[in-house]
C-alpha positions in Angstrom: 59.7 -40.0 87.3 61.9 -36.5 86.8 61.3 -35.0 83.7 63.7 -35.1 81.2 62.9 -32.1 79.3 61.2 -29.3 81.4 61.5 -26.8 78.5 59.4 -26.9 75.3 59.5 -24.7 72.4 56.6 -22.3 71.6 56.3 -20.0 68.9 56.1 -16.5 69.4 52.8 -15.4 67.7 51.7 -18.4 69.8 52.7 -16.8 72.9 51.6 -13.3 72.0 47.9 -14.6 71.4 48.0 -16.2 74.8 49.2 -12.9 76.3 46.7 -11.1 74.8 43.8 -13.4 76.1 45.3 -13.2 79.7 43.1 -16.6 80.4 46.2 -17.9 81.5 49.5 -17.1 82.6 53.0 -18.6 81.8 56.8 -17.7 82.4 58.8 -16.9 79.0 62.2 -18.4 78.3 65.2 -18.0 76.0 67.6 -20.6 74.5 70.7 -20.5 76.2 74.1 -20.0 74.3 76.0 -22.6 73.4 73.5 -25.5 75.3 73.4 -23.6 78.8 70.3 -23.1 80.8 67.2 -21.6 79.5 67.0 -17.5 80.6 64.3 -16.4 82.0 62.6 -13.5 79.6 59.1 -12.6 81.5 58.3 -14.2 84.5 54.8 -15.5 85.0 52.5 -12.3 86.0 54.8 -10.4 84.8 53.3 -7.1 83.1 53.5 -5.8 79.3 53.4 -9.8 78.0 52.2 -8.7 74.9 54.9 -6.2 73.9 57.9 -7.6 75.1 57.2 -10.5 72.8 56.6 -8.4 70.0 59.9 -7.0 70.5 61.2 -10.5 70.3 59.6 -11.4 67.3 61.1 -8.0 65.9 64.5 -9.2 66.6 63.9 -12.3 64.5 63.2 -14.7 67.2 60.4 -16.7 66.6 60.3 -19.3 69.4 60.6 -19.1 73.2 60.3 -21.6 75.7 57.8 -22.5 78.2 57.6 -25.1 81.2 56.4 -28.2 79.7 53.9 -28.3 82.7 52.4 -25.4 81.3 52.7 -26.2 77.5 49.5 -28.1 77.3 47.3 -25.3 79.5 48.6 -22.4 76.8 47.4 -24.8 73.5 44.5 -25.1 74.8 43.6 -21.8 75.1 45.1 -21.2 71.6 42.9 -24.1 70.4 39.6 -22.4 71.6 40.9 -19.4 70.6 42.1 -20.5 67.2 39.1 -19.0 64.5 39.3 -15.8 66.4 43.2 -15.4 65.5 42.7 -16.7 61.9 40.3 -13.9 61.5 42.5 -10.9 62.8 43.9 -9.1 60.6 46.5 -7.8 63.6 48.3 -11.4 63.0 50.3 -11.5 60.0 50.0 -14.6 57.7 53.3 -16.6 58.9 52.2 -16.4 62.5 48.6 -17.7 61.6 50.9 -20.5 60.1 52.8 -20.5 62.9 49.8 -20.8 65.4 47.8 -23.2 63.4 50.6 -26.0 62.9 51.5 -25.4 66.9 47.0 -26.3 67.2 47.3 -29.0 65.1 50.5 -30.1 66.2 49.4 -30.7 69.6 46.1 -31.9 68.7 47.4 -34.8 67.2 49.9 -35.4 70.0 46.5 -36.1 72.3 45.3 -38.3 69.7 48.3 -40.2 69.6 48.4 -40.7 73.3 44.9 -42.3 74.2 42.3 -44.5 72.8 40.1 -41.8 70.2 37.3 -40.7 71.9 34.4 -38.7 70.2 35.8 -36.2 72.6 38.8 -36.1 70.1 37.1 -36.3 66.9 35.4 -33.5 67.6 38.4 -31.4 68.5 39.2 -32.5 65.2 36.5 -31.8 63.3 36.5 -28.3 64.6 40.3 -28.0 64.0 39.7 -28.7 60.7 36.9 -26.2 59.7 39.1 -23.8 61.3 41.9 -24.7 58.6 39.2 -25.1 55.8 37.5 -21.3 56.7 40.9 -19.8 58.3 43.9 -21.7 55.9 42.0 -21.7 52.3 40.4 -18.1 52.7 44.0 -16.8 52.6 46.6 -18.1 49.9 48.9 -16.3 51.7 48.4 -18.2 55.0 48.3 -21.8 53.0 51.4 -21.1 51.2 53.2 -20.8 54.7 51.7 -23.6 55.7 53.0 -25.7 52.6 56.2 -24.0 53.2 56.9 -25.0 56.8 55.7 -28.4 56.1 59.7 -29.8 55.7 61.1 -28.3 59.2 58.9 -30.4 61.5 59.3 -34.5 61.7 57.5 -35.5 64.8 54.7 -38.1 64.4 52.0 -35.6 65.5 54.1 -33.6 63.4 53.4 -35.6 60.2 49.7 -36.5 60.7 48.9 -33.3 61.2 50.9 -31.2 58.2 49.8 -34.2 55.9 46.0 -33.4 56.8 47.1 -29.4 56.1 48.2 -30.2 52.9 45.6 -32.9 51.8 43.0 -30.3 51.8 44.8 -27.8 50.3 45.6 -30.0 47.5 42.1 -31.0 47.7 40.8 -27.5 47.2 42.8 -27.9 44.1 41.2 -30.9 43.0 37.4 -31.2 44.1 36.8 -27.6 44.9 37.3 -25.3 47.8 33.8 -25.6 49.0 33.2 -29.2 48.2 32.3 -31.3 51.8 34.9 -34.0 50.8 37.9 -31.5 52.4 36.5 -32.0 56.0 36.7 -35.7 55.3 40.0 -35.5 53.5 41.5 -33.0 56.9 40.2 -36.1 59.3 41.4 -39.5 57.1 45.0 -37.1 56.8 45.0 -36.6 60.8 44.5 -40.2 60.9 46.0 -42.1 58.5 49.0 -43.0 60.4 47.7 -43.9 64.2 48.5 -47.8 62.9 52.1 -46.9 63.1 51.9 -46.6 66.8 51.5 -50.6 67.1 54.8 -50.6 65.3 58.6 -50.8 67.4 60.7 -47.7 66.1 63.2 -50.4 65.7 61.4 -51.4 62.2 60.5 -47.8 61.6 63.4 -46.4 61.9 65.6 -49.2 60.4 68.3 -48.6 57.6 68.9 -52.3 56.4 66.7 -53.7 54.8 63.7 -55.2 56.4 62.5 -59.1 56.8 59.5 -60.1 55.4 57.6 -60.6 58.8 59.2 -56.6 59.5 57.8 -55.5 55.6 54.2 -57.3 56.6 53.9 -55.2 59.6 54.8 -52.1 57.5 52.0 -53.0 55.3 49.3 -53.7 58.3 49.7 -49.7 59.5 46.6 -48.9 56.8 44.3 -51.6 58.1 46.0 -51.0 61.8 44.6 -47.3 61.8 40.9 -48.4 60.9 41.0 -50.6 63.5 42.3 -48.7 66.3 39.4 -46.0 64.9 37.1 -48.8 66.4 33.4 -48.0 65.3 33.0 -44.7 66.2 30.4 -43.0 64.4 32.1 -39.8 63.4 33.7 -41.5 61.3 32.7 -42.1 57.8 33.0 -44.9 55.6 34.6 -42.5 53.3 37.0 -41.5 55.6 38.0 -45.6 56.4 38.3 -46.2 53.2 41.0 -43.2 52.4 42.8 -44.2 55.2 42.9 -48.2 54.5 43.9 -47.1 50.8 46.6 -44.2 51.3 49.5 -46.2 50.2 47.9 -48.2 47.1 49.9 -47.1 43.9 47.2 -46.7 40.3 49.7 -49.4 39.2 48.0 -51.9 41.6 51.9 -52.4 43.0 50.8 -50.7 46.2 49.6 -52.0 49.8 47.6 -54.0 51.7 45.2 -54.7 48.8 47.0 -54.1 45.4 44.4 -51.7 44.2 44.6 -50.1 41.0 43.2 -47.8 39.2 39.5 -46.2 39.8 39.5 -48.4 42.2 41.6 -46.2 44.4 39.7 -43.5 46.1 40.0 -40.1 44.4 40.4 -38.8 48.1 42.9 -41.6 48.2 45.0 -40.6 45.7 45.6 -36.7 47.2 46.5 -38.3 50.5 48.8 -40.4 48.9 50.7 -37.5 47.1 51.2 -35.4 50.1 52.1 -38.2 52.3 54.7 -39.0 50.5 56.1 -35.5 49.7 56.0 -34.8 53.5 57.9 -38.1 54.1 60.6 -37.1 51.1 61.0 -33.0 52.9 61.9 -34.4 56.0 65.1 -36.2 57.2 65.9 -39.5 57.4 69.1 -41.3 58.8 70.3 -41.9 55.4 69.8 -38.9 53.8 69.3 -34.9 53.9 65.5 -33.8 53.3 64.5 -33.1 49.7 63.8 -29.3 48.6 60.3 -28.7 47.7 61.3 -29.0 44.0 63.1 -31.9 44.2 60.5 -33.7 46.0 57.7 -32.6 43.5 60.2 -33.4 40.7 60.3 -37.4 42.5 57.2 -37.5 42.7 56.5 -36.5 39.1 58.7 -39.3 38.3 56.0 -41.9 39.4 52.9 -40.4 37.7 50.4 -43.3 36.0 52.4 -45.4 38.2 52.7 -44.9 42.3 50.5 -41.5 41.7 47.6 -40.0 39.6 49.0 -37.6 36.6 46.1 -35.4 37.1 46.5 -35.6 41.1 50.1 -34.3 40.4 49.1 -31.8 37.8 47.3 -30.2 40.7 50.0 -30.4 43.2 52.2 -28.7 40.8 49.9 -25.9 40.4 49.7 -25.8 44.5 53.3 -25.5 44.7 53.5 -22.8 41.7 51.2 -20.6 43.6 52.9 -21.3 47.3 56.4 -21.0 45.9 55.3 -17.2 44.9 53.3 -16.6 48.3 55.7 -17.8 50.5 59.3 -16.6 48.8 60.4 -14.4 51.3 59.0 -17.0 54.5 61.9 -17.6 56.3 62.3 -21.1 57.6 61.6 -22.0 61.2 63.9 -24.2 63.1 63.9 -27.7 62.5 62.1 -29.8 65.8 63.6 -33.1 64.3 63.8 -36.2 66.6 65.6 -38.9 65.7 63.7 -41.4 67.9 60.8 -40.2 65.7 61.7 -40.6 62.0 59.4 -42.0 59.9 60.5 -45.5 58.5 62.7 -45.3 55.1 60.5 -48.3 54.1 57.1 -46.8 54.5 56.5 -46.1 50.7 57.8 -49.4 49.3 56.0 -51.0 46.7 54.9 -54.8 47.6 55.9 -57.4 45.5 52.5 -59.0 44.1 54.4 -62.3 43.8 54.4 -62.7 47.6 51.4 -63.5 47.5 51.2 -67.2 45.4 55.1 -68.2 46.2 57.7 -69.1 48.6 58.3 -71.8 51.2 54.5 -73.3 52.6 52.6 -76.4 52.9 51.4 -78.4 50.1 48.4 -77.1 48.5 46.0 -79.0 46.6 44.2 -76.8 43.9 40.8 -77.1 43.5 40.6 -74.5 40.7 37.4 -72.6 42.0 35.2 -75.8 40.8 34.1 -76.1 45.0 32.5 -73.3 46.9 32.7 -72.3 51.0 30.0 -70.6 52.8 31.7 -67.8 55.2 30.4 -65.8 57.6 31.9 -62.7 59.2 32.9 -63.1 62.7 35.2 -59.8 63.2 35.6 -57.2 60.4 36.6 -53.7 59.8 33.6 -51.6 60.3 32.3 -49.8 57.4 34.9 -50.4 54.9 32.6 -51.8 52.4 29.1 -52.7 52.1 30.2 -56.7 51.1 27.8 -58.6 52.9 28.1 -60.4 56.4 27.4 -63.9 54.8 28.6 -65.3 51.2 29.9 -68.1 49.3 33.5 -67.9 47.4 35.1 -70.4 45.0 37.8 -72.6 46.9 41.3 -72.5 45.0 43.1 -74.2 47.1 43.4 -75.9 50.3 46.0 -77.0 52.5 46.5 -78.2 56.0 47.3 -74.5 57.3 45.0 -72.3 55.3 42.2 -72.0 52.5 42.8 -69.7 49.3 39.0 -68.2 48.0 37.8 -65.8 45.2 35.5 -63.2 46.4 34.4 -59.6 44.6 34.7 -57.9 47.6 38.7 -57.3 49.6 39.2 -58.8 52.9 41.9 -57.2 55.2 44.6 -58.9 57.2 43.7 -59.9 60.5 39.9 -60.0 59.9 38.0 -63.2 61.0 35.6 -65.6 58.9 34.1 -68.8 59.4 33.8 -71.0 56.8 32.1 -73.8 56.4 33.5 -77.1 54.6 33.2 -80.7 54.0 35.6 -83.1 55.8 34.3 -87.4 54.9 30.8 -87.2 55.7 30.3 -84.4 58.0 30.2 -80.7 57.5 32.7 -78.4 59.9 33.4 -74.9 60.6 36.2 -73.6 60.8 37.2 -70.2 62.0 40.0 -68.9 59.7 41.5 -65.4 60.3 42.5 -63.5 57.0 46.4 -63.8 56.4 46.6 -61.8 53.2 44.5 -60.3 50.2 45.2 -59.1 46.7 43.6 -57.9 44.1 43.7 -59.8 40.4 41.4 -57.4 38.2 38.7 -55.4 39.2 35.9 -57.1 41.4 38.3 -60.0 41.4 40.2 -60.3 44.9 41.9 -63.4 45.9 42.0 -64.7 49.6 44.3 -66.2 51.5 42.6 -67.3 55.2 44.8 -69.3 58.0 42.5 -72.2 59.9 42.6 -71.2 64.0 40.4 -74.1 65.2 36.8 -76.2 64.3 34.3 -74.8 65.9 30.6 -75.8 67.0 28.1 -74.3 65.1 26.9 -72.3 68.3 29.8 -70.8 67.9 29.9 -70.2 64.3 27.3 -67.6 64.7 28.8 -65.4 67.3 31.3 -62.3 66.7 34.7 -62.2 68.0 37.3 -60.0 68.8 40.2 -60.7 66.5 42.7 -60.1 68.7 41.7 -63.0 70.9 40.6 -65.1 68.1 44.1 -65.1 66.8 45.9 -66.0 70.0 43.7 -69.6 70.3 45.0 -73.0 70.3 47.4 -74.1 67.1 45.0 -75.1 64.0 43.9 -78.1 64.2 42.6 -79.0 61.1 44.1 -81.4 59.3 42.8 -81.1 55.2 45.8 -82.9 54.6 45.6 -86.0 56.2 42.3 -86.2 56.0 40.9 -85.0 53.2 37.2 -83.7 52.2 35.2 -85.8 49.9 34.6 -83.1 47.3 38.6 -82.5 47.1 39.3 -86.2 47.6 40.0 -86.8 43.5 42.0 -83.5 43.1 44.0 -84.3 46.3 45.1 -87.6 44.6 46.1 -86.2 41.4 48.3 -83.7 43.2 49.8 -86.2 45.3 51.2 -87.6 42.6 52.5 -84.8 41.1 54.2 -83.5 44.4 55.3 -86.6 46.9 58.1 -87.3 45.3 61.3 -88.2 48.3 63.5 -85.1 48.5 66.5 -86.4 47.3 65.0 -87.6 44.0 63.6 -84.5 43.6 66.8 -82.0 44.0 68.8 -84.7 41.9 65.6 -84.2 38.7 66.0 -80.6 39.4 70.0 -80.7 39.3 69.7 -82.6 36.2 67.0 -79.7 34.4 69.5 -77.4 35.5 71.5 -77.0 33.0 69.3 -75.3 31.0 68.1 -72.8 33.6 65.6 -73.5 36.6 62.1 -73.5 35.6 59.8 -71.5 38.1 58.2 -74.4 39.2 61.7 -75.6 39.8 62.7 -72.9 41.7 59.9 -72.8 43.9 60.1 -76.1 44.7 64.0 -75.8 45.5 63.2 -72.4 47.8 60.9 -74.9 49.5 63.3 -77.6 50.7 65.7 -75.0 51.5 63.3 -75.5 54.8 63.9 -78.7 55.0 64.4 -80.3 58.4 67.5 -82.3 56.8 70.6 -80.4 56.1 71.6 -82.6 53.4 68.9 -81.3 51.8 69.0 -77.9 52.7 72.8 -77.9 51.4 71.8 -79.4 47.9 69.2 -76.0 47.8 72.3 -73.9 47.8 74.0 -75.4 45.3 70.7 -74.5 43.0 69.2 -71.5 44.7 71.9 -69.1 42.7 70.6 -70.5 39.6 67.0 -68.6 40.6 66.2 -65.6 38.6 62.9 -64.5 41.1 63.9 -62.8 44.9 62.9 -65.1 46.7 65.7 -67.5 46.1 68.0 -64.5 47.3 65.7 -64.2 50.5 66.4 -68.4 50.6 69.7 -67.8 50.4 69.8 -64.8 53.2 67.9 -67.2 55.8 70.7 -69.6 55.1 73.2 -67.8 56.3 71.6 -67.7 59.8 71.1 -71.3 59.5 71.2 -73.9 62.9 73.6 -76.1 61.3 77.5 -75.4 60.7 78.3 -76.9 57.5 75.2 -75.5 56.1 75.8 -72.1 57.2 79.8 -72.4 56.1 78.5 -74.1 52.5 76.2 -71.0 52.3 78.8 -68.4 53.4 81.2 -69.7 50.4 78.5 -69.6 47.7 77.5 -65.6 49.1 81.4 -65.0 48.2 81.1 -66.7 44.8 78.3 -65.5 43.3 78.7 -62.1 44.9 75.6 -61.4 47.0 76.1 -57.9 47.7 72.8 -57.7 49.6 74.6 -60.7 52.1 76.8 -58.5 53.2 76.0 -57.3 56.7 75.2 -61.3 57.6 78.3 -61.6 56.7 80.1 -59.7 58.7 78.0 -60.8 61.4 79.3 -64.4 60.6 83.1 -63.1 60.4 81.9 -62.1 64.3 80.7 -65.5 65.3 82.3 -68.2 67.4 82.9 -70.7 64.8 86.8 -70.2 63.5 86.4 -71.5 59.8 83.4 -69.7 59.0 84.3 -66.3 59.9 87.4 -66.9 57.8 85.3 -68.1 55.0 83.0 -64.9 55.8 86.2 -62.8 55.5 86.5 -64.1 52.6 83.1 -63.7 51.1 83.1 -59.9 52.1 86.6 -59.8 50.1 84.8 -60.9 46.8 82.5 -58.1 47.3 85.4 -55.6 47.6 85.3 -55.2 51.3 88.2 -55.6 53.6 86.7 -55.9 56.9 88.3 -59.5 57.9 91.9 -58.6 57.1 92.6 -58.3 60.9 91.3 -61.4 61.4 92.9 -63.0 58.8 96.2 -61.5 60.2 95.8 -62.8 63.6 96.0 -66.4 61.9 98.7 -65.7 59.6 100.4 -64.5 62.5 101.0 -68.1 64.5 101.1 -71.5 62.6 97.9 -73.2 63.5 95.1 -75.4 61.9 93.7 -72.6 60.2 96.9 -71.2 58.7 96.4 -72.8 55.8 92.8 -71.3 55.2 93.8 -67.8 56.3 96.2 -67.7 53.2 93.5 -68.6 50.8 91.3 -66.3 52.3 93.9 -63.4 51.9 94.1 -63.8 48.3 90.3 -63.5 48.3 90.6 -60.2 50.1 93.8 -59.0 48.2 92.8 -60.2 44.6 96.3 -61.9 44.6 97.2 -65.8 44.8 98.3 -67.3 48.1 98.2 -71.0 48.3 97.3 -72.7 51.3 100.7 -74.6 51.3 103.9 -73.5 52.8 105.0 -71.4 50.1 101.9 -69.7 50.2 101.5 -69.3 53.8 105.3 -67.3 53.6 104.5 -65.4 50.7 100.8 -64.5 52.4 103.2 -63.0 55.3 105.6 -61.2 53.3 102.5 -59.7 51.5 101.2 -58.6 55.1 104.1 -57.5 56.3 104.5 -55.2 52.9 101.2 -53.7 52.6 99.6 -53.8 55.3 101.9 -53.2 58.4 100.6 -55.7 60.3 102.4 -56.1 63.8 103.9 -59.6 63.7 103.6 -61.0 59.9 106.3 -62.7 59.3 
């Protein structure tokens, strides 16, 4: 395939360092005005490398261009090179800056681009000593670094400037000779490689996300470990900073709900600089924050999202780099739009997830039963929880068990469990769906049932992967239920199988004074009912819901399979005002059925909007069987009146005709 881009940027002190080592040779380009052709500067073998750059770098230019065949030949020998440059004092501080984030830059690039090797941890162990010895011995050179840390928002990009700045804030915290900074360098370089098993689509989206998008979002933690596989290199330590990087002191964070001591103090620096790297760089929505503004945002969260003595530190870091680094100028921003991190990424998670929303009946057993598991497939060297235990049952349904352990679980790991079913015992293999934490050494559960299995198989390790992509459970706790939950099972029968109908109509009935939460839930359920009837009675209560996830009912419904459901929905989004509706509702005003995209119109008139008067004028325009509705809907969108008589109909034209200059109205 042609290459796309044969140019790539270098900087200057990069290429100077290069010339001087004459290991290898390179042609030198400039920009072009005004988006020509690159110029050619110094050809390669051409003489006096070294000085003619300098001269460039004299005149204020500080990148050049370089075949992108040769690109990855020159960092190399600027990697090998690199703790001989940091040491000169013939390189000024901004170009050791300069040189270093180019290193790093395309270090992480490799990484990103193959499975890790020990190979690649290596290079990044010695990267990072070379930051540690070359960066921290020199304020001068760290304050550039924290300065250019804004102007570049490339993946490699990020992993590499958040590693940068996690052990300078580190030396601020623990020490500048405490060991914890090589560790801190390595979980920063690799805290986002679980991103890479993500689409850009939900990365770089704008609107908000769905809840499968948000869970995938919330995977990239556990993602990384995994893709890290069980290399040796690196430490539990290192996993454990990496798994917990977006966890909030509040416990509000992700995927566990941490809080507290029990986030990692390595942690906690990783997650200040993540997220003032992700707030200083652009994003489709808005212009990068300033330095001070993101510090000040950050400052905003401290004893919740951050650490107040973290962010004490950081402050101090930024004091001291502001001073260092006044007069740095800026280099040119190497944004990529196709490369933006996601506006999502530091979103708190709702804890309430978790124990509500539409599911299968569960029968609570209230921790009075225990289940033996056994690890089949788990994160290596997370935690030292052992590879067999027993954990209190809470409840039980036909997809899923929910267990109390001391110890977290992470998504996607696999456990058997054993259980009673009549008179024989089973196992099941169950992969982790989900796991939060209630207090400290209290974690709650939740694992999804794959398949029975023999217990030959029971014993063995899997790949989780391949575990998950088995045959459909096919274990029925429901319809057949254990022994030991038999009695419970009962009682919550009869507290739950009651016919739909006669359900909505006791809830429609309570109503009045307010839905309950067990109310709500249970409407928010049937809103998946199989029978539309029902489904419709759900929106006629769902508004009445004071928790999100009656709005996130309400949103599914107006993508609904069924017409009159999806029109019912599309008039209540108009009534009650649902702000957050309104991009499904313009895509409704879009679809092929006539007298919902009026009533969409309509709907996206309430909110202010006036997207559907053309197609509210197209109707107006011609008596048809939608004439009628096309006048009410124009009031709607007006805030005026129009019947959907005659009267109406004429005074709905004239109104067009007045305002609006619509070809036609009569």
């Amino acid at each position: 395939m042609e290459n796309k881009n044969p140019y790539l940027s270098m900087p200057v002190a990069a290429a100077e360092a290069l010339a001087e080592s004459k290991s290898t040779d390179f042609s030198v380009y400039l920009p072009g005005s005004d988006g020509s052709d690159p110029v050619l500067y110094r050809e390669n073998g051409g003489d006096s490398a070294q000085g003619s750059l300098g001269r460039l770098n004299n005149h204020g230019v500080r990148n050049v261009l370089v075949r992108s065949d040769n690109l990855h030949a020159c960092e190399e020998v600027i990697e090998r090179r690199l703790s001989d440059l940091l040491e000169s004092p013939d390189v000024t501080p901004d170009a050791k800056a300069t040189i270093v984030n180019q290193v790093g830059t395309a270090l992480a690039r490799d990484l990103t681009a193959a499975p890790i090797s020990g190979a690649g941890i290596d290079r990044a162990d010695q990267l990072i000593d070379n930051v540690i010895s070359g960066v921290l011995n020199d304020p001068v050179v760290a304050a550039h670094m924290v300065h250019m840390a804004g102007h570049e928002r490339t993946t490699a990009s990020h992993m590499f400037i958040v590693s940068t700045l996690a052990v300078v804030l580190g030396a601020e915290v623990f020490g500048a000779d405490d060991p914890i900074l090589s560790e801190l360098g390595l979980a920063g370089l690799m805290h986002d490689l679980g991103k890479l098993a993500i689409s850009p689509a939900i990365l770089n989206k704008t609107s908000a996300l769905t809840e499968e998008e948000t869970l995938l979002i919330h995977q990239h933690p556990i993602e990384s470990v995994r893709m890290l596989g069980e290399n040796p290199k690196i430490s539990p330590r290192v996993r454990q900073m990496i798994l917990q990087h977006h966890e909030w002191i509040n416990g509000n964070g992700y995927p566990i709900g941490l809080r507290g001591a029990d986030v990692l103090l390595g942690s906690r620096v990783l997650s200040v600089v993540d997220c003032y790297h992700a707030m200083t760089g652009r994003r489709a929505y808005r212009p990068p924050l300033n330095p001070r503004e993101a510090t000040m945002a950050l400052l905003a969260q401290a004893d919740r999202q951050f650490d107040p003595q973290v962010l004490k530190c950081w402050t101090t870091v930024m004091d001291r780099c502001s001073t260092l680094a006044a007069t740095a100028e800026p280099p040119p921003a190497t944004d990529s739009p196709e490369e933006l991190s996601s506006r999502h990424e530091h979103r708190a998670m709702d804890r309430r997830r978790k124990t509500f929303g539409a599911r299968a009946k569960r029968f609570y057993c209230s921790g009075k039963l225990a289940a033996k598991c056994v690890y089949a497939g788990r994160l290596p060297e997370v935690s030292d929880a052992p590879m067999e235990f027993e954990a209190p049952v809470l409840d039980i349904s036909r997809g899923g068990i929910c267990i109390s352990r001391r110890d977290p679980c992470y998504r996607g790991e696999i456990i058997h469990v054993l259980i009673n079913r009549g008179h024989e015992r089973i196992w099941v293999r169950t992969c982790v769906a989900w796991c939060t934490q209630i207090e400290t050494a209290v974690f709650y559960v939740g694992l999804r049932f794959i398949r029975k299995l023999s217990s030959e198989e029971a014993q063995r390790r899997v790949d989780a992967e391949s575990a998950t992509e088995m045959d459909p459970p096919c274990v029925d706790v429901e319809s057949q239920p254990c022994d030991d939950f038999a009695q419970e099972a009962d009682v919550a029968r009869a507290a739950v199988e009651i016919e739909p109908n006669e359900l909505m109509a006791q809830i429609r009935k309570r109503s009045a004074r307010g839905l309950s939460l067990d109310d709500e839930k249970a409407v928010v359920a049937q809103s998946n009912s199989t029978d539309a009837s029902i489904r419709k009675q759900a929106i006629e209560l769902l508004p009445l819901g004071t928790t999100k996830y009656s709005r996130m009912a309400l949103l599914r419904l107006l993508r609904d399979s069924d017409d009159d459901v999806r029109e019912q929905m599309v008039i209540t989004a108009g009534a009650i005002q649902m702000v957050e509706a309104a991009h499904l509702l313009r895509e409704a005003m879009e679809g092929p059925v006539a007298t919902i995209a009026l009533r969409a119109a309509g709907a996206l008139g309430r909110l202010g909007e006036r997207d559907g008067l053309p197609l509210v004028a197209s109707h107006l325009k011609n008596d048809g069987p939608l004439t009628r509705l096309a006048s009410v809907v124009l009031g709607e969108i007006t805030g005026n009146r129009f019947p959907g008589n005659k009267q109406g109909i004429q005074a709905a034209r004239r109104y067009l005709a007045a305002k609006t200059g619509v070809a036609g109205a009569r």
